[in-house]
C-alpha positions as CSV (number, residue, x, y, z in Angstrom):
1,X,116.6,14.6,140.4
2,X,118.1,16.1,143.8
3,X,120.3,18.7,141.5
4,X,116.6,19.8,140.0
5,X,114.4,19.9,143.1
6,X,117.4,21.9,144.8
7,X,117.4,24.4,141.4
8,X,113.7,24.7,142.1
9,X,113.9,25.4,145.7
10,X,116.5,27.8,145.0
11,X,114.7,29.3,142.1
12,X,111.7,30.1,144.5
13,X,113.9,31.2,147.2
14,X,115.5,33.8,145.2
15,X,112.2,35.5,143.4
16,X,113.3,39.0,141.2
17,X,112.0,42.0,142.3
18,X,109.3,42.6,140.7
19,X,107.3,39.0,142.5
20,X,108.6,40.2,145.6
21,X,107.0,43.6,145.2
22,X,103.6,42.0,143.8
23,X,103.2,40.0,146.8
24,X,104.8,42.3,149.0
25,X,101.7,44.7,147.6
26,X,99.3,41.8,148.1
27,X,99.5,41.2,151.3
28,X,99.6,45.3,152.2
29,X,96.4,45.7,150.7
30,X,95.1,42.1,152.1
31,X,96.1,44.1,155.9
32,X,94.0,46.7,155.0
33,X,91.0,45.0,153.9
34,X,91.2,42.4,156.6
35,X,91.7,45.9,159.1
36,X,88.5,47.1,157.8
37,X,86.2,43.8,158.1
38,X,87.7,43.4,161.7
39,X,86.9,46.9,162.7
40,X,83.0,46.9,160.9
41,X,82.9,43.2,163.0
42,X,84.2,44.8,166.1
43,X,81.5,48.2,165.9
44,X,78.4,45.6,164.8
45,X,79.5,43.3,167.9
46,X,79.9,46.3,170.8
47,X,76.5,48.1,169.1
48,X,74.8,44.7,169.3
49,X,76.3,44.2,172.9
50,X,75.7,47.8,174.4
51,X,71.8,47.4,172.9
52,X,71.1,44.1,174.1
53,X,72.3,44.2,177.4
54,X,71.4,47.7,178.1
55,X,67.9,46.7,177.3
56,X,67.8,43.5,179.6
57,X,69.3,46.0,182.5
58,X,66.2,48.2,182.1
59,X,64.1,45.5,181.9
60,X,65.5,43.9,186.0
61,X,65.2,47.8,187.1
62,X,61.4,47.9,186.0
63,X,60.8,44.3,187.3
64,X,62.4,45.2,190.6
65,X,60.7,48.4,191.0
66,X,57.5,46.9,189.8
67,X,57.2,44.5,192.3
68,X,58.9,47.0,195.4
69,X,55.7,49.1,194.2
70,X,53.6,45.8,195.1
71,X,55.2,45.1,198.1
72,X,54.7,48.6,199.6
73,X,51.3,49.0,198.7
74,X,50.5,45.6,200.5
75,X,52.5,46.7,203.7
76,X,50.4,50.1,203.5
77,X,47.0,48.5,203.6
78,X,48.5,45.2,205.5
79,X,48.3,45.8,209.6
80,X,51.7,44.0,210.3
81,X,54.6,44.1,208.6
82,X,54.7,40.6,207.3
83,X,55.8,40.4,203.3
84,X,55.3,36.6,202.9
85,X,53.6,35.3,199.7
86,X,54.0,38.8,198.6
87,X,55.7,38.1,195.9
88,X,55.6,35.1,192.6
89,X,58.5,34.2,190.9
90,X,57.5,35.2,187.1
91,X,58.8,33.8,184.3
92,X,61.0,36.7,183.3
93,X,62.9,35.6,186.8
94,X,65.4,33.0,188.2
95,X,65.2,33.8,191.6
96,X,63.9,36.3,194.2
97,X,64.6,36.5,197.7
98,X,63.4,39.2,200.3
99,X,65.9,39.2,203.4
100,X,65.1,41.3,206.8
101,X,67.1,44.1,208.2
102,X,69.3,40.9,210.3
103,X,69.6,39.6,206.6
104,X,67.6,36.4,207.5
105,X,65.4,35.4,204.8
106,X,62.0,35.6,204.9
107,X,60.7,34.3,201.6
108,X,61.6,33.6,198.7
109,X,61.7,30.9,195.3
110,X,64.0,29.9,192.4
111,X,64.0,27.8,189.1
112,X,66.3,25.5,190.8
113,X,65.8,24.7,194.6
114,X,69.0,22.9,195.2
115,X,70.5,26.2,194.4
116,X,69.3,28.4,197.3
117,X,72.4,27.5,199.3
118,X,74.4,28.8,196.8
119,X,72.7,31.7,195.5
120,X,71.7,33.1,198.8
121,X,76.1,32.7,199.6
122,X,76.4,34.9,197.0
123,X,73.9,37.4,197.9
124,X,74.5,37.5,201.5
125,X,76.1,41.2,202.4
126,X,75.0,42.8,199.7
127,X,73.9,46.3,199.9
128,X,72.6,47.4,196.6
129,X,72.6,50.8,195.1
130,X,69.4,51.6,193.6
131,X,71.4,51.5,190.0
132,X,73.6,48.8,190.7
133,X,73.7,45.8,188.4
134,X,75.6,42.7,189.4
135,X,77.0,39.6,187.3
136,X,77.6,36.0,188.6
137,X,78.7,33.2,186.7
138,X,77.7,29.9,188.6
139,X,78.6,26.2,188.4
140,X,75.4,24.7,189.1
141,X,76.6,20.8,188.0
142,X,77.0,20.0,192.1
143,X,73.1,21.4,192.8
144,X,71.2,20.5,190.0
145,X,70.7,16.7,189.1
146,X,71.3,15.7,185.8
147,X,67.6,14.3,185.3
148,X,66.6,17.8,185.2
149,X,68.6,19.2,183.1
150,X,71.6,17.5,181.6
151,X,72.8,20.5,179.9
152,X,73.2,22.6,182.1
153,X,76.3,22.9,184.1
154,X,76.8,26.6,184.3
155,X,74.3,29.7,184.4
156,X,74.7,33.3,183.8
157,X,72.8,35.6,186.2
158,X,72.0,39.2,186.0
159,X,71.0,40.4,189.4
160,X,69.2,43.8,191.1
161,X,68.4,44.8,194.8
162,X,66.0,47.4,196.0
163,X,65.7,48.3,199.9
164,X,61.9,47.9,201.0
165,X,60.3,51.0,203.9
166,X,57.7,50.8,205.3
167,X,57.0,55.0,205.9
168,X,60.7,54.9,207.4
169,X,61.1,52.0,208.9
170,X,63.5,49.7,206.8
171,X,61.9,46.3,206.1
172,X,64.3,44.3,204.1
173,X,65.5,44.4,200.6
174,X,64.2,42.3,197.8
175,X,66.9,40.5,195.5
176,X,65.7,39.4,192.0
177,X,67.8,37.4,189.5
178,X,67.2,36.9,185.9
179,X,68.9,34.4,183.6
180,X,71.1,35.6,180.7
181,X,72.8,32.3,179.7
182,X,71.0,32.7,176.2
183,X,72.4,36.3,176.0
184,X,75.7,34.6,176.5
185,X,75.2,31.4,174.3
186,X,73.9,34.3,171.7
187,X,77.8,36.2,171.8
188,X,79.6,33.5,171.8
189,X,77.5,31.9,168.7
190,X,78.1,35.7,167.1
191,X,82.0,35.2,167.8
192,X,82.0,31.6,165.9
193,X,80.3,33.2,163.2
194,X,82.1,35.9,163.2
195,X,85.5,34.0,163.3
196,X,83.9,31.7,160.0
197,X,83.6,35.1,158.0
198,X,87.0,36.3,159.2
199,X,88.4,33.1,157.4
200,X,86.6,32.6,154.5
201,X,86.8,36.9,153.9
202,X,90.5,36.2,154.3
203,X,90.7,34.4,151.0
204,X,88.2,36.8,149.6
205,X,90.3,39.5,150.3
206,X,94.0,37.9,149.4
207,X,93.0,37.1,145.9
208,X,91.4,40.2,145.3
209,X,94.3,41.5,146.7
210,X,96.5,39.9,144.2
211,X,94.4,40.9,141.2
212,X,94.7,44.3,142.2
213,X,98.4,43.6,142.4
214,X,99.0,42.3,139.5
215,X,96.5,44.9,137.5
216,X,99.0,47.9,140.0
217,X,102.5,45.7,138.8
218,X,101.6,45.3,135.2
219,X,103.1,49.0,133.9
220,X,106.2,48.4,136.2
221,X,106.4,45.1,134.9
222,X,106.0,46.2,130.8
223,X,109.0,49.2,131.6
224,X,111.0,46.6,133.3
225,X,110.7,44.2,129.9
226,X,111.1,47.2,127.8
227,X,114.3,48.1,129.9
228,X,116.0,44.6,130.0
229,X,115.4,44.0,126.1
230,X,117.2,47.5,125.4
231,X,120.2,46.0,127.7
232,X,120.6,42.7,126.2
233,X,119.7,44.5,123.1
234,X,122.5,47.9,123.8
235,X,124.9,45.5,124.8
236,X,125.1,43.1,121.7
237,X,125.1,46.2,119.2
238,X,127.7,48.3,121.1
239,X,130.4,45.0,121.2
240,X,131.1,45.2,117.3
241,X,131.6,48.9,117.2
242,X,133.9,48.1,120.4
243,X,135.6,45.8,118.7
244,X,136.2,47.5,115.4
245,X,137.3,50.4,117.6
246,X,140.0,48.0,119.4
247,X,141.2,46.7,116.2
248,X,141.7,49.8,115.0
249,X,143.8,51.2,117.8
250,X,146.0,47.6,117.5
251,X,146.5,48.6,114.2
252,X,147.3,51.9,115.1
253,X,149.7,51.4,117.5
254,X,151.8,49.1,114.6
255,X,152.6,52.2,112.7
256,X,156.3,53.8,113.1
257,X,155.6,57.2,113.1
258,X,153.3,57.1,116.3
259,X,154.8,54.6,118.0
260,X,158.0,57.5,118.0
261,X,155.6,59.9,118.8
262,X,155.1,60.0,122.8
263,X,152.3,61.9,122.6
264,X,150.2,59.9,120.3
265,X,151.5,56.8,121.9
266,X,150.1,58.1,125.6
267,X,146.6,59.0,123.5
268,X,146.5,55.6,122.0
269,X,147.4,53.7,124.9
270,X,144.6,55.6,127.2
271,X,142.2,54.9,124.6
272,X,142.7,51.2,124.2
273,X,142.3,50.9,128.2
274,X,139.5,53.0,128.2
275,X,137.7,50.2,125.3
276,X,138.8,47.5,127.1
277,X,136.8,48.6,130.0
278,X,133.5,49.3,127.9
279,X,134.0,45.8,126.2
280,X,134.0,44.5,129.3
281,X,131.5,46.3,131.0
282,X,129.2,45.5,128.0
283,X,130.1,41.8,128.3
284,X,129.2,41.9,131.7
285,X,125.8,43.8,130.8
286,X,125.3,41.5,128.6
287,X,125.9,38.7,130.8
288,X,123.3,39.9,133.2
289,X,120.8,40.4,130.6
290,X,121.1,36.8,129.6
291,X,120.9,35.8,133.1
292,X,117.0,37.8,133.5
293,X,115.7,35.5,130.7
294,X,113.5,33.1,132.1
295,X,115.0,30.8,129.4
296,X,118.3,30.8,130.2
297,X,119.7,27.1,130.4
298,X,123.6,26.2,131.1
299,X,124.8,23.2,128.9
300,X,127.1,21.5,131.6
301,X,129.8,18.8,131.3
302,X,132.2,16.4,133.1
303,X,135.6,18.0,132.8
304,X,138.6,18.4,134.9
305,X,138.6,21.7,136.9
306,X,142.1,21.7,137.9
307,X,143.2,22.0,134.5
308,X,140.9,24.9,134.3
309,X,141.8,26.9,137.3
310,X,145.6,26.7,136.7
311,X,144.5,28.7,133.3
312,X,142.5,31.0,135.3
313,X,145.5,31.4,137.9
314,X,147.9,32.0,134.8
315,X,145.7,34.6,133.0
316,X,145.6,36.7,136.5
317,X,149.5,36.5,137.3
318,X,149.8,40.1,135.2
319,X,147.5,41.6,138.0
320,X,149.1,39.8,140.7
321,X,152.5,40.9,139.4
322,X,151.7,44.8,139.4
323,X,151.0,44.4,143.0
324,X,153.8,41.7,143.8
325,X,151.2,39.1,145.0
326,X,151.3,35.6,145.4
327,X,148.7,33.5,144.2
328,X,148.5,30.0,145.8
329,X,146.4,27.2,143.9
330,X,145.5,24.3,146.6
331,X,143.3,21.5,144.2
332,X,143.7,17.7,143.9
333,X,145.4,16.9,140.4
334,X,142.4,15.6,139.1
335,X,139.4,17.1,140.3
336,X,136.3,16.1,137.6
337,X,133.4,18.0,137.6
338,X,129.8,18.6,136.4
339,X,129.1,22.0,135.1
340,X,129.3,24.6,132.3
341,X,133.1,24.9,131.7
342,X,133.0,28.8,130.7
343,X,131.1,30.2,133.5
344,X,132.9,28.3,136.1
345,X,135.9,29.7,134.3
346,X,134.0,33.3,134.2
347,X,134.0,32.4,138.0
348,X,136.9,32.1,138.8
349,X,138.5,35.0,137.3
350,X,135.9,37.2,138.6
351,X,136.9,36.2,142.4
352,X,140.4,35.6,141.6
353,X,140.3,39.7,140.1
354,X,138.3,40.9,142.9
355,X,140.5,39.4,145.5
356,X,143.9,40.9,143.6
357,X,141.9,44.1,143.3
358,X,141.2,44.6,147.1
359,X,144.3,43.0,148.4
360,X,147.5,45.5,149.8
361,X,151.4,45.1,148.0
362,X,152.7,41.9,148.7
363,X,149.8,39.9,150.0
364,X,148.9,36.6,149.4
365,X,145.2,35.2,147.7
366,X,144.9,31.8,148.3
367,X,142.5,29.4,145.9
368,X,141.4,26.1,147.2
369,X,139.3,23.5,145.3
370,X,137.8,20.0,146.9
371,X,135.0,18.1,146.7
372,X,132.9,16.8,149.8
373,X,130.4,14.8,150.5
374,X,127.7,17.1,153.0
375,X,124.2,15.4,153.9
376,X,124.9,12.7,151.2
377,X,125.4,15.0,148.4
378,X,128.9,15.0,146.5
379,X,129.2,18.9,146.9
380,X,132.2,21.2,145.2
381,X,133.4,23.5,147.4
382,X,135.8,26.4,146.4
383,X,137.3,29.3,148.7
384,X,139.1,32.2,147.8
385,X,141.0,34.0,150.3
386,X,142.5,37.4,150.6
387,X,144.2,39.7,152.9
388,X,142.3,42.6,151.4
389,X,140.3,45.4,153.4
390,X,137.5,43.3,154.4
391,X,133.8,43.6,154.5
392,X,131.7,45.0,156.9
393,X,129.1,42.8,158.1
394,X,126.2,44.6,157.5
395,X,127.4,45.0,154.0
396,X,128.1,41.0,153.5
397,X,124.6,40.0,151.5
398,X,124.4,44.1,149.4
399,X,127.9,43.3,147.8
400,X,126.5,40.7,145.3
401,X,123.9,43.8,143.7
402,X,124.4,44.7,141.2
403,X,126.4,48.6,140.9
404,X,126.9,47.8,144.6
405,X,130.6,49.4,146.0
406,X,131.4,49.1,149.6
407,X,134.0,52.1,149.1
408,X,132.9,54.1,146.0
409,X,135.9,56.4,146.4
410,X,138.1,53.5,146.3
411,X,136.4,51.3,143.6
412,X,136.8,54.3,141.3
413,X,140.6,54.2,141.8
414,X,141.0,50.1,140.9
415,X,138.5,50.5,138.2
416,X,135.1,48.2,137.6
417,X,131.7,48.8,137.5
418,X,130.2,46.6,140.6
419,X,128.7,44.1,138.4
420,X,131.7,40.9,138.6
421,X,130.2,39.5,141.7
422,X,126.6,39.9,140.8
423,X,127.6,37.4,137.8
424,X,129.4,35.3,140.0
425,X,126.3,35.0,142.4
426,X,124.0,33.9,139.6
427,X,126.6,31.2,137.5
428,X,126.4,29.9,141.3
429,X,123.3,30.2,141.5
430,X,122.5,28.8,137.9
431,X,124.7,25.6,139.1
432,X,122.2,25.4,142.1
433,X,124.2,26.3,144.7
434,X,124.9,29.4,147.1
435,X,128.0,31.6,147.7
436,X,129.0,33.5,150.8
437,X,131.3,35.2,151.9
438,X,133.0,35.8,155.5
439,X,135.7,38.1,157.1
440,X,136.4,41.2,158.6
441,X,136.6,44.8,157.8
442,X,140.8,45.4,157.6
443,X,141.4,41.6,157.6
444,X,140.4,39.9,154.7
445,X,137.7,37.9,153.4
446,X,136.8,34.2,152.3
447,X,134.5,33.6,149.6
448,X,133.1,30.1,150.1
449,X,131.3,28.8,146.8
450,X,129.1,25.7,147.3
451,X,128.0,23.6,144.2
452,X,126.6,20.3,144.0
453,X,127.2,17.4,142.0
């Protein structure tokens, strides 16, 4: 049960290209859709803003200068200068206040009267400029009882002053304040509302996102089918004529006459190595092909994989020779495990090779097998270990792509095609474990193989 739910984990961890470019795509054009609904949201809320409160500005100016017209047309026909009772507070207002010259007030009402304290602290030293509009935000939950209103804690006030003369003889100035707490309650209801459509259009937009996706993928994805069934396909067919071809140049090779001949013996000899690679290079095509299909299942087993590795350790001593290195096989003598014998075989020979293949004259490639118990799970752990020329960091996760070289120039001189450890990622992988792979460039590397149990 653990071995499965890892297997899936793993599985979605590790989604092909193709997903990862679908949803890649899906959320680019989910950006750009949600872009566009945030900027049409944006314009309709600063257009609805620059109207609204634009028009409420005219409308103080015209109520202030309306009722400075009063004022001075009452002082005109009025013998003293007296402005008392001049002035109602209307409906349209919070507050007004007329102050003298000395800034001592000489009338004045509001909605609220245990607010004058307060409102006329705010007001006190103002000079206002025929245009100028000014905002307060007040806590009024200290001034107004709660009997009153209960609601109310704080209040929004838009505010305009005009200067009052008499011919030229400055009077006072008039203060009037109007209430725009619904204005407020109003933008702030728009930006719930707005935030609601944001979400729900975010959903909206994702899954027509993916649909358009999927609809953009769906040629890539039919060439991409068309191209892995004429690899699996290419493969199988060209490893009989491969194989025919081999058995003909064994043959060959028995007869007297060439075999005296130098010449024809160099020819033959080139040509059988030159096979051997394409037989192997198609077996590892082939290999990979299997490994796309969505099908693929391992039939695994119990079996001893000491027994195995000392066969894998044998089969590699020819390479190790030609280069005078040791190889050094550290494994309990009976180490059991569960998994598919040939790929783990596969496996081994691929990192065994690859660590002879990179490794100077006269080096040494250690192989260690153990099992451990990590986070209660039984885990196999194998390391191989060379003293080859290392891998750059940066290049440490691009070496298991396939094709992938770290030195092109010198992977063309020991041979191979960059596909042995993309195979040995996904029989890991297939097993439901992870491989890495550690060192530095000029000093070696260890490949560390984790599989559990």
């Amino acid at each position: 049960m653990k071995t499965s739910l890892y297997s899936r984990w793993n599985l979605l961890k590790n989604l092909n290209l193709i997903s990862r470019t679908q949803w890649r795509l899906t959320m680019i054009y989910t950006g750009i859709l949600m872009l566009f609904l945030i900027l049409f949201m944006v314009i309709v809320y600063f257009l609805l803003y620059g109207v609204i409160v634009s028009s409420q500005e005219d409308q103080l100016k015209k109520l202030v200068d309306q009722e400075v017209t009063v004022i001075k047309q009452k002082l005109i026909k009025g013998k003293t200068p007296s402005i008392q009772n001049f002035v109602m507070l209307s409906d349209e207002q919070f507050f007004y206040y007329v102050v003298d010259a000395k800034g001592n007030l000489l009338t004045g009402d509001e909605l609220y009267h245990h607010l004058r304290p307060k409102l006329y602290q705010e007001l006190e030293g103002w000079n206002p400029d025929p245009k100028e509009i000014r905002y307060e935000n007040l806590d009024i939950s200290y001034f107004v009882p709660w009997k009153e209103d209960p609601n109310k804690r704080n209040i929004d006030l838009m505010m305009a002053g005009r200067k009052i003369y008499k011919g030229n003889q400055f009077i006072g100035i008039l203060y009037v304040g109007k209430s725009i707490s619904n204005r407020v309650e109003l933008f702030d209801w728009l930006l719930n509302i707005f935030a609601i459509l944001l979400v729900f259009f975010s959903f909206v937009a994702f899954f027509i996102s993916y649909f358009m996706s999927k609809r953009a993928m769906s040629p890539i994805i039919k060439s991409y089918m068309k191209q892995r069934e004429f690899a699996a396909d290419a493969s199988h067919e060209l490893r009989t004529p491969l194989s025919v071809i081999l058995s003909s140049i064994n043959a060959l090779e028995m007869e007297k006459p060439l075999q005296e001949d130098e010449f024809s013996n160099s020819v033959l000899s080139n040509m059988k190595y030159e096979v051997k690679r394409m037989i192997k290079l198609v077996g590892d095509l082939l290999t990979l092909a299997r490994s796309d299909a969505e099908n693929t299942k391992l039939r695994k087993e119990v079996f001893d994989l000491h027994e195995l590795s000392k066969k894998v350790v044998h089969s590699v001593e020819t390479l190790a020779d030609e280069k005078r290195i040791t190889l050094k096989l550290n494994a309990p003598a009976k180490l059991f495990v569960y998994g598919n014998r040939a790929r783990l075989d596969q496996l081994l020979y691929i990192l065994l090779e690859n660590a002879i293949k990179y490794s100077p004259e006269e080096a040494e490639v250690k192989l260690e097998l153990t099992l451990k118990n990590e986070d209660k799970n039984k885990m196999l752990v194998i390391l191989v270990e060379d003293q080859g020329i290392g891998i750059k960091p940066e290049e440490r996760e691009r070496i298991f792509e396939r094709f992938y070289r770290t030195d092109k120039s010198r992977s063309k001189q020991l041979g191979g095609h960059g596909l042995g450890l993309a195979i040995a990622k996904w029989i890991v992988e297939s097993h439901s474990g992870w491989i890495h792979v550690e060192g530095k460039s000029g000093k070696g590397s260890v490949f560390t193989i984790k599989i559990p149990q």
